[in-house]
N, C-alpha and C positions, 0 to 999 in steps of 0.2 A: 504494500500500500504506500510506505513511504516513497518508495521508488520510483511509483507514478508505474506501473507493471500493473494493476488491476483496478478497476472503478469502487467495487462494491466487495464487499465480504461478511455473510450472515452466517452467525451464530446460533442454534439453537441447541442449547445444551447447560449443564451448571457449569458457570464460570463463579469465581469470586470477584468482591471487587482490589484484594492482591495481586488479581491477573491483569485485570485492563487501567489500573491506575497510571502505571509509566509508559504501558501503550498507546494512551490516550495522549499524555504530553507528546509523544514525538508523532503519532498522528495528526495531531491540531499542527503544531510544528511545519510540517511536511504540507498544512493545507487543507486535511481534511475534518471528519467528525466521528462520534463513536454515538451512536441515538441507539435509544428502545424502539424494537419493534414499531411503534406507537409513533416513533420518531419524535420523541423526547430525547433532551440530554439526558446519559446517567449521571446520577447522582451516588454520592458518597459519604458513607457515616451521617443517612437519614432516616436508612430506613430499617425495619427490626433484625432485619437481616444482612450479614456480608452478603449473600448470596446475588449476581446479575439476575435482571432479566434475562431474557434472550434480545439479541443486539443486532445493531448491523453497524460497521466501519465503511465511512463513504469518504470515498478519494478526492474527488474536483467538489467544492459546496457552490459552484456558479450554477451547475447543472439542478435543474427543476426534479429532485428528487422525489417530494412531495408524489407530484404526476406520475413521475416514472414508476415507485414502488404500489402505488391502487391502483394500477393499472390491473 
């Protein structure tokens, strides 16, 4: 993702949020986002659990993601 080598990368499985906190900084870094499903940001240390949602990592944020993903 940082590479700019793929648009999108969906998650559906237990992640923590151990796993996507320093990949989040160098994803934003690089340009992109880490959103819920829902396409919310994750959040961290708010909610009763470490546990993620299920997620998706988006590469370019100019692209109309929104559209693209209900599609």
């Amino acid at each position: 993702m940082a590479e700019g080598a793929v648009d999108c990368y969906l998650r559906l499985g237990p992640t923590g949020e151990w796993d996507t906190a320093a990949t989040q900084c160098i994803v934003e870094q690089a340009g992109g986002r880490i959103l819920s499903t829902e396409l919310d940001p994750l959040s961290y240390n708010e909610r009763d659990s470490l546990q993620n949602p299920n997620f998706i990592v988006l590469g370019d944020e100019s692209l109309a993601w929104s559209s693209i993903l209900r599609r």
